[in-house]
C-alpha positions as CSV (number, residue, x, y, z in Angstrom):
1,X,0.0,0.0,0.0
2,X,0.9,3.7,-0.8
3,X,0.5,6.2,2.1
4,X,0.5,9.8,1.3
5,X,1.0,12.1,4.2
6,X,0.4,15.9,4.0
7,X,0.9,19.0,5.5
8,X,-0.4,22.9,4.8
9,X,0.7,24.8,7.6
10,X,2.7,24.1,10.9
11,X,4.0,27.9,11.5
12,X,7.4,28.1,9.5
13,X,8.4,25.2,10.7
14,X,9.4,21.6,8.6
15,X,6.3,20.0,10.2
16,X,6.7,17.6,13.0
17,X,3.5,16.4,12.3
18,X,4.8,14.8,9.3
19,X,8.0,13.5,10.7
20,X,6.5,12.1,13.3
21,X,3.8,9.9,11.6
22,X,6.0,8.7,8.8
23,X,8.5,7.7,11.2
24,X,6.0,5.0,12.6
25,X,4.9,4.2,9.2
26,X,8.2,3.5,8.2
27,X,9.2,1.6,11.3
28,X,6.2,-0.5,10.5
29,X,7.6,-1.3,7.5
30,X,5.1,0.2,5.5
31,X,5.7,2.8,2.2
32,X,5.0,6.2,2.6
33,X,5.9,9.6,1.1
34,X,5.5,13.2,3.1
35,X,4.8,16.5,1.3
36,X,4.4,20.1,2.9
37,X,2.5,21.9,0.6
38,X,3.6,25.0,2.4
39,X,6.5,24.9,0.5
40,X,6.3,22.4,-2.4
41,X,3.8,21.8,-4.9
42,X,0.9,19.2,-4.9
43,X,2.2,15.6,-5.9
44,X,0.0,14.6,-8.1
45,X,1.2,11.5,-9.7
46,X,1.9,10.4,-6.0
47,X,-1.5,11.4,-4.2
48,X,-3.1,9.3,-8.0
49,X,-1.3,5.6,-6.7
50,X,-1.9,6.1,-2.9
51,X,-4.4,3.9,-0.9
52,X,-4.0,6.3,2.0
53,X,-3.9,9.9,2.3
54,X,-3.5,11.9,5.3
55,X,-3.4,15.0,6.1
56,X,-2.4,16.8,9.1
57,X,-4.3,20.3,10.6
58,X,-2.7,20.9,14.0
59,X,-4.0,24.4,14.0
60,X,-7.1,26.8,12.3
61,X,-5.3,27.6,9.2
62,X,-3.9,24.3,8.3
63,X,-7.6,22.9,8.8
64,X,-8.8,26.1,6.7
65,X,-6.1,24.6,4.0
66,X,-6.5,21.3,4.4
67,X,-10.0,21.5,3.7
68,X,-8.7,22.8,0.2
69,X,-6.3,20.2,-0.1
70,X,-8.9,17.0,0.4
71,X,-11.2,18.8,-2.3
72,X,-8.5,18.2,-4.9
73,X,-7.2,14.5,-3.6
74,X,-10.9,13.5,-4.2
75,X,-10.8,15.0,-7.6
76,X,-7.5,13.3,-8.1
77,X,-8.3,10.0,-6.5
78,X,-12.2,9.4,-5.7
79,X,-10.6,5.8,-4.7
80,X,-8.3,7.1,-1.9
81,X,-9.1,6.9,1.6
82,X,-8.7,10.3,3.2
83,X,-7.5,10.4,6.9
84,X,-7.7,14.1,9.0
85,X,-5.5,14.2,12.2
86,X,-4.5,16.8,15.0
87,X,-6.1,19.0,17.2
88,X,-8.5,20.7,15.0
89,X,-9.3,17.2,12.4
90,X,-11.3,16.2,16.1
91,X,-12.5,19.6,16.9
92,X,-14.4,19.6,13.4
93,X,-14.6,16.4,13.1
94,X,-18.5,16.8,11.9
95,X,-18.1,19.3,9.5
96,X,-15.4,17.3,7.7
97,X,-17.4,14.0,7.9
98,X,-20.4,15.5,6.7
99,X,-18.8,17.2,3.7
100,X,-17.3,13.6,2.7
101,X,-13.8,15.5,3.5
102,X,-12.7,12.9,5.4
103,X,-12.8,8.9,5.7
104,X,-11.1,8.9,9.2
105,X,-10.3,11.7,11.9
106,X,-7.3,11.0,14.5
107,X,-6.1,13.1,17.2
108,X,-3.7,12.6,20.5
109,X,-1.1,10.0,19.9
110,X,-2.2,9.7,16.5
111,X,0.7,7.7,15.2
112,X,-0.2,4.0,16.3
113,X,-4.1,4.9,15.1
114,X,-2.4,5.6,11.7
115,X,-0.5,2.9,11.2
116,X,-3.3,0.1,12.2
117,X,-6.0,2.1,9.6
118,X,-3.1,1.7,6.7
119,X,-2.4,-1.9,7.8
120,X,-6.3,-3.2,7.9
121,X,-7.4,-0.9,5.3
122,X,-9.8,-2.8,3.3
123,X,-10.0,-5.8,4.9
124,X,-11.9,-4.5,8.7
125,X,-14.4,-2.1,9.3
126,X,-12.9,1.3,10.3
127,X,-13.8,3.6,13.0
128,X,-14.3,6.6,11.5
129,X,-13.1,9.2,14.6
130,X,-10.7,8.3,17.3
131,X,-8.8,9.6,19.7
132,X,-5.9,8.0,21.4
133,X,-4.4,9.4,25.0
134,X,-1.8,6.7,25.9
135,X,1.5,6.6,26.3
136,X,3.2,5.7,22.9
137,X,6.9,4.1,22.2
138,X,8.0,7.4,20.2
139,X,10.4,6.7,17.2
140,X,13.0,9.5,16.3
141,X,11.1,11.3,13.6
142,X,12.2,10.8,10.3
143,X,12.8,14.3,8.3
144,X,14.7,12.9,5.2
145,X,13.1,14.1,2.5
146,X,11.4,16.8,4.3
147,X,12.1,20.5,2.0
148,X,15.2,21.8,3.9
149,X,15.7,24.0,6.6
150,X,16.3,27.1,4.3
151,X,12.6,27.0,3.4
152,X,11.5,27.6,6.7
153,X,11.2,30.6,9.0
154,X,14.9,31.1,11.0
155,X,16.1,33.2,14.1
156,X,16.7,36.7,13.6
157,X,18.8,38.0,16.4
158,X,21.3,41.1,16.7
159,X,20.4,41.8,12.8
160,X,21.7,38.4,11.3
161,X,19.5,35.4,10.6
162,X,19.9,31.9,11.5
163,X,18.4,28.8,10.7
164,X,15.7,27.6,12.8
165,X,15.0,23.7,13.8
166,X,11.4,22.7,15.6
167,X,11.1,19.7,18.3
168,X,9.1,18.9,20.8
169,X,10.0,17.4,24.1
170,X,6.3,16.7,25.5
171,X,2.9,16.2,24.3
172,X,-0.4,17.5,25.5
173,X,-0.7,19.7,28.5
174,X,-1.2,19.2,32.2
175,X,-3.6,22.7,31.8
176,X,-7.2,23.2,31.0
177,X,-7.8,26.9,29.6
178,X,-11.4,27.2,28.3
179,X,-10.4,28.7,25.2
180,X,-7.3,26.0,24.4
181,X,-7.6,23.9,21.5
182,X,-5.6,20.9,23.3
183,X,-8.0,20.2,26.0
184,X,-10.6,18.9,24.1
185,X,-8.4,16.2,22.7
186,X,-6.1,16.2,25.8
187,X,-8.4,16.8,28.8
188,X,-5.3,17.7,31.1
189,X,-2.7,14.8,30.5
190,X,0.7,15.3,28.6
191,X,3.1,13.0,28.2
192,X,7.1,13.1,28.2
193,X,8.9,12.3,24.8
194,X,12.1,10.6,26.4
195,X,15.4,12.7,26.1
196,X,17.2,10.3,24.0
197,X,14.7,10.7,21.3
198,X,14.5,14.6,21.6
199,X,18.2,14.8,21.2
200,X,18.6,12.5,18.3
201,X,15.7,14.3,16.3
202,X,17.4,18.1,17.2
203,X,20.8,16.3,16.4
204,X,19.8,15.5,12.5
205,X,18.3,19.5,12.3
206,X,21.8,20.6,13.5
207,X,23.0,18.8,10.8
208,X,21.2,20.1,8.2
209,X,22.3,23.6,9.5
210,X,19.9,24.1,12.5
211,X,21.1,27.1,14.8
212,X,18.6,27.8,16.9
213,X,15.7,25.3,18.1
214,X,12.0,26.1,18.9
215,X,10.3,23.7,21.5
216,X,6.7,23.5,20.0
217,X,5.5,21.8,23.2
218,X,2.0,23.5,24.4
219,X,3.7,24.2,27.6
220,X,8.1,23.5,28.1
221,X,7.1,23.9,32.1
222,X,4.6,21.3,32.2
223,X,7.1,19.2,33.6
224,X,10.1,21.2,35.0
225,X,12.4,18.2,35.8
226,X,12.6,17.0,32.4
227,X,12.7,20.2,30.5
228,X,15.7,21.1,32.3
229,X,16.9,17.6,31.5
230,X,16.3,17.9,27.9
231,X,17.9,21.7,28.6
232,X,21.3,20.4,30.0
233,X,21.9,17.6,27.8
234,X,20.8,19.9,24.1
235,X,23.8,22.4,25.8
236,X,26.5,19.7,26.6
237,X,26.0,17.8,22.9
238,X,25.7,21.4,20.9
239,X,26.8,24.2,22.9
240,X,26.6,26.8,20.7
241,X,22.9,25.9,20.1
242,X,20.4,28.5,21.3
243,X,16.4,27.5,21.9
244,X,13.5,29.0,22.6
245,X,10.2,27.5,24.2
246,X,6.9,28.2,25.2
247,X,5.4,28.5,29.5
248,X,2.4,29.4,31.5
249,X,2.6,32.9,33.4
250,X,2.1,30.8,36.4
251,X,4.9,28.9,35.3
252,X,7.2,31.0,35.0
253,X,6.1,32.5,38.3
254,X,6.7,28.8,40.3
255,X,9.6,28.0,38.2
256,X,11.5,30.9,38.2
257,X,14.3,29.4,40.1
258,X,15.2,27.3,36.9
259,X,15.4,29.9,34.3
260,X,19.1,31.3,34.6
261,X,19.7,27.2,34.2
262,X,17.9,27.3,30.7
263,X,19.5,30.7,30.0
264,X,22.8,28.8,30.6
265,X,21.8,26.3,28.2
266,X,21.1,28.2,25.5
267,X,17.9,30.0,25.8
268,X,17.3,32.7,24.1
269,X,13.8,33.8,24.6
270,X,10.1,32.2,26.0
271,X,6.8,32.9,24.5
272,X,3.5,33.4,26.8
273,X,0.4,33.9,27.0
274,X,-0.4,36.7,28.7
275,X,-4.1,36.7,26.9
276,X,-5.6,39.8,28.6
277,X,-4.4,42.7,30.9
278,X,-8.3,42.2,32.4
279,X,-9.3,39.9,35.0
280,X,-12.5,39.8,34.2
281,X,-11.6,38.0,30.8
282,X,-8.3,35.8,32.6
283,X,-11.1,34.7,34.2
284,X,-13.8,33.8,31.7
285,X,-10.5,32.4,30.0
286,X,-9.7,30.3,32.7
287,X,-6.1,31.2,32.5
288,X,-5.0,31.0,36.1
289,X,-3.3,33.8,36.4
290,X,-4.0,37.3,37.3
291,X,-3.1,40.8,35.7
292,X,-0.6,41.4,38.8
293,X,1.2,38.2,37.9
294,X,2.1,39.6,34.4
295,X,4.9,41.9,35.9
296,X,6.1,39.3,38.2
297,X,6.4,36.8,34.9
298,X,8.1,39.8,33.2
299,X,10.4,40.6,35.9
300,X,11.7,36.8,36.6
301,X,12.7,36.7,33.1
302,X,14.6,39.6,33.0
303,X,16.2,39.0,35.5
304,X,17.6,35.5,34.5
305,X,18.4,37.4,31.7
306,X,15.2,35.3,29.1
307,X,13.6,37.3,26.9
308,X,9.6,37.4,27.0
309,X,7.1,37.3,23.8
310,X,3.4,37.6,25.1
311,X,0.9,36.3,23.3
312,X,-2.8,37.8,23.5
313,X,-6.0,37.0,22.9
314,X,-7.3,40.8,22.0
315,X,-10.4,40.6,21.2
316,X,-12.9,38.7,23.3
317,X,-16.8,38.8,23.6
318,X,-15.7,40.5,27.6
319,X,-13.0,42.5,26.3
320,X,-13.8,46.0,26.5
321,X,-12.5,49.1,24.5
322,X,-10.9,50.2,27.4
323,X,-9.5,46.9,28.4
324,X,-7.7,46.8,24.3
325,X,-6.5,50.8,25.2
326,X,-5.0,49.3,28.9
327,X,-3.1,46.1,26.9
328,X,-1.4,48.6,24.1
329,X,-0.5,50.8,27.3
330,X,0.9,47.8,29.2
331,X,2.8,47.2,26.5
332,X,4.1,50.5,26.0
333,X,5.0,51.4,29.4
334,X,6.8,48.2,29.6
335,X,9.2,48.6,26.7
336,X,8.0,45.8,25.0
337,X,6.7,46.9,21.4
338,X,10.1,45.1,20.1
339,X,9.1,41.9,22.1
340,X,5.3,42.0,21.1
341,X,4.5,40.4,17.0
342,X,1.7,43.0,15.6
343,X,-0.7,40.2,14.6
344,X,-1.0,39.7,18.3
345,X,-3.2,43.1,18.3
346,X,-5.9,41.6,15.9
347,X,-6.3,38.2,17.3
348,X,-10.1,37.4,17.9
349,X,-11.3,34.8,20.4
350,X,-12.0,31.7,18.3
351,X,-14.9,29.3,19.5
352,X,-14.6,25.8,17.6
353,X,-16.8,23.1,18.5
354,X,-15.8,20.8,21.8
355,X,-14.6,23.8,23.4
356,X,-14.7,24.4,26.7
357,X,-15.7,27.8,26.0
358,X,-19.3,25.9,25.0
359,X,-20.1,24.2,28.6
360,X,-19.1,27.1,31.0
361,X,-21.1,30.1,32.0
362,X,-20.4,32.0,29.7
363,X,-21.6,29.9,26.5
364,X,-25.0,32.2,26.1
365,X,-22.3,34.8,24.5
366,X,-21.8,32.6,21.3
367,X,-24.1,32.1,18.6
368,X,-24.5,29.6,16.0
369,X,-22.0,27.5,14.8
370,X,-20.6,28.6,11.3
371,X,-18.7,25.2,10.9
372,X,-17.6,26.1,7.3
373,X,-15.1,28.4,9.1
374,X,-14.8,26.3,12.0
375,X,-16.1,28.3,14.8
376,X,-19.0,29.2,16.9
377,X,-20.1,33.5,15.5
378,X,-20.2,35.9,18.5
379,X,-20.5,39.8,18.5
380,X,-19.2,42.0,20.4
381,X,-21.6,44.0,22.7
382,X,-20.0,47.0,22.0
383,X,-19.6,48.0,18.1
384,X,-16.7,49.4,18.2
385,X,-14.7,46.5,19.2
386,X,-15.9,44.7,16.4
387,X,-15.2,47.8,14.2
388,X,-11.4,47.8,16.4
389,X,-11.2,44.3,15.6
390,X,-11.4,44.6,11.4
391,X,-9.0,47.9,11.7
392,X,-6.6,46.0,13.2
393,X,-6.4,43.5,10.7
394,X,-6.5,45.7,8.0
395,X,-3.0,47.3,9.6
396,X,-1.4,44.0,10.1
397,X,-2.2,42.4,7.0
398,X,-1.1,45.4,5.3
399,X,2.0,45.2,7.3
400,X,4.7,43.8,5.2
401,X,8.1,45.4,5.7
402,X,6.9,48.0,8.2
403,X,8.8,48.4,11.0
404,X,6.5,46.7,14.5
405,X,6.7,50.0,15.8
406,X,5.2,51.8,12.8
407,X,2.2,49.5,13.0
408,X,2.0,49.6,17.0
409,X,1.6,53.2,16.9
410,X,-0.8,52.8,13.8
411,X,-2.9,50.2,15.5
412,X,-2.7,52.7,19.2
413,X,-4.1,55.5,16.9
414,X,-7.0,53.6,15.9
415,X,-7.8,52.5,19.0
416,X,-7.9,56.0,20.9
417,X,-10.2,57.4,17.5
418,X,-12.4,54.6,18.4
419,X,-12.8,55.8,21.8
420,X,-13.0,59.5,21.0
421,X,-9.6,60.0,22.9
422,X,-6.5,61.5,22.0
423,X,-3.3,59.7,22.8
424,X,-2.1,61.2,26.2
425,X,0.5,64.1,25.6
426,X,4.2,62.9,25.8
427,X,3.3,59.0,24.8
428,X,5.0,58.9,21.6
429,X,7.6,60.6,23.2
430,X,8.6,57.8,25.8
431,X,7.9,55.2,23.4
432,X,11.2,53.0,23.6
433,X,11.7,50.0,21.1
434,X,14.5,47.4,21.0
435,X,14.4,44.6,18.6
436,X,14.4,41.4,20.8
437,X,15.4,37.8,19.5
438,X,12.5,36.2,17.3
439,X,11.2,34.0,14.8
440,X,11.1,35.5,11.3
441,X,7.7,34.2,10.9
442,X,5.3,35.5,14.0
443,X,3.7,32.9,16.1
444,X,-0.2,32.7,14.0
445,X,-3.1,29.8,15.1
């Protein structure tokens, strides 16, 4: 049997998702081919012979993709049998069904659901939507034949660029945030990917040229002993090797006594999410943390010398104009317009289906689902968010090779016209920006 695995999307990064699976294909000594249609073309004459096709939608936009991509394997191949997997093939798992997108839908440990459909296909019936939370043997992933590094988002740092590797060294989270695409699948469990393999996957990037690595896991903190293990042991194979990963504000907070170590081993920088400078929405958000924590987060960092990048969610049903004015001024007053990526600014509460979002107290906010685009509809109670919400799009999108303090200070002016305010005398004045350490390709669901 041919397998055909895809991929549209994984955020600049050679896709994981693809390594991963056709590593266990391989190892189960079946034939399979990977393609990231992110950067190559469509393989036709390969998708035509395959049995199996899968594609892989860990996030919104590969899904919004993907969707594309299974229209033209039917039209290729009616035969084929088309398998969905990763966070969002479950969360839509209706919608894709229903459409006759999809023969199969995977997500969790998806890999040793993948390999039993390719091996029974055609001779058992199939269960058409799974999802598997148990510990798995991982292989190494397998990246040969993956497009090369070069095509692929790298670091830019101290105005040179390097090239960027992706790994992860867990899976899941040990977290439930109402509005976090991994708890539906995950429910609160992770699982450790053992060092050995971590190590050996990073070790082939750094041979294809990787300088800099980018641990992908939901949350690097979820299990302080063995990030720090994975930490140590990346630094004393490749010292020169700088990373960056992502942590919980309250992580950061309980584990701040760790993050000079990381710094040590090559650390460069930690995206979080800070999500709101409200209360009121950390808590309809179920974040667990508070507004007050932010500073602490921000100041343990700095002091061990780690870089933040916040992530936020901007716009949210209890988000109020002056809530968006209070984020930009955070921002400001903190000197962190360098450290901030602009899309963050236009990034509007998504609702998909299964979300947590749906069964708390606050689910009379959302409307009805619009499952061609893969989320629940809400308005804003106040107009001029939603107005706020397509200016600030409009800026980013029409971004490219601005400066992010040009479009900070043109998404800030916005804002204040929307409220009827001027910007307070003497802001633009004590604006300071200092490029930080980041990803040439900005963090995007």
């Amino acid at each position: 049997m041919k397998i055909v695995l895809l991929s549209t999307y994984e955020m600049g990064h050679q896709p994981l998702s693809l390594a991963w699976p056709l590593a266990a294909i391989l190892r189960a000594g079946l034939d399979a081919r990977a393609f990231d249609l992110s950067v190559q073309d469509f393989p036709d004459a390969e998708v035509r012979e395959a049995r199996l096709v899968a594609v892989s939608v860990p996030m919104l936009t590969a899904l919004r993709l993907g969707v594309e991509v299974a229209a033209r394997v039917r039209e290729v191949n009616p035969g084929a049998h088309i398998c969905f997997y990763g966070l969002y093939a479950h969360l839509n798992a209706g919608y894709l069904e229903q459409a006759d997108l999809a023969d199969t839908i995977l997500a969790g440990e998806i890999e040793p659901g993948l390999v039993r459909l390719a091996r029974t296909l055609g001779s058992k019936p199939i269960e058409t939507s799974s999802i598997q939370i148990e510990r798995m043997d991982f292989p190494v992933p397998h990246r040969t034949g993956l497009p090369n590094l070069d095509a692929y988002a790298r670091l830019e740092i101290d105005g040179e660029q390097r090239l960027a590797g992706y790994a992860e060294s867990t899976r899941g989270c040990l977290h439930t945030c109402a509005h976090c695409p991994v708890v539906p699948v995950y429910n609160g469990r992770f699982f450790a990917v053992p060092v050995d393999v971590v190590l050996e996957d990073i070790r082939q990037q750094v041979d294809a040229g990787a300088a800099h690595i980018t641990f992908g896991d939901p949350d690097f903190l979820n299990g302080p002993t063995h990030a720090l293990r994975v930490a140590r042991a990346l630094h004393a194979k490749f010292p020169a090797l700088t990373f960056d990963f992502t942590a919980k504000v309250e992580h950061l907070i309980e584990h701040q006594a760790i993050l000079s170590d990381l710094v040590e081993c090559g650390a460069l920088f930690v995206v979080s999410a800070f999500e709101s400078t409200s209360d009121r929405v950390l808590d309809a958000l179920e974040k667990g943390h508070r507004v007050s924590d932010l500073d602490r987060a921000l100041d343990v960092c700095r002091s061990a010398g780690l870089a933040i990048q916040p992530t936020w969610v901007a716009f949210t049903p209890w988000t109020s104009l002056d809530d968006y004015l209070e984020m930009l001024h955070w921002v400001r007053s903190r000197d962190m317009v360098g450290e901030v990526p602009a899309v963050q600014f236009a990034v509007r509460l998504l609702v998909p289906p299964h979300s947590k979002l749906l069964v708390t107290g606050e689910a009379g906010l959302f409307g009805p689902l619009d499952a061609e685009n893969f989320t629940y509809r809400w308005q804003h109670p106040d107009p001029r968010m939603d107005e706020l919400h397509l200016r600030a799009t409009e800026i980013v999108e029409a971004a490219c090779g601005c400066s992010p303090l040009e479009t900070f200070l043109e998404i800030e002016r916005a804002a204040f016209n929307l409220a009827g305010l001027p910007i307070p005398e003497g802001e633009h004045d004590s604006l300071v920006y200092a490029p930080a350490p980041r990803l040439t390709e900005d963090w995007f669901c």
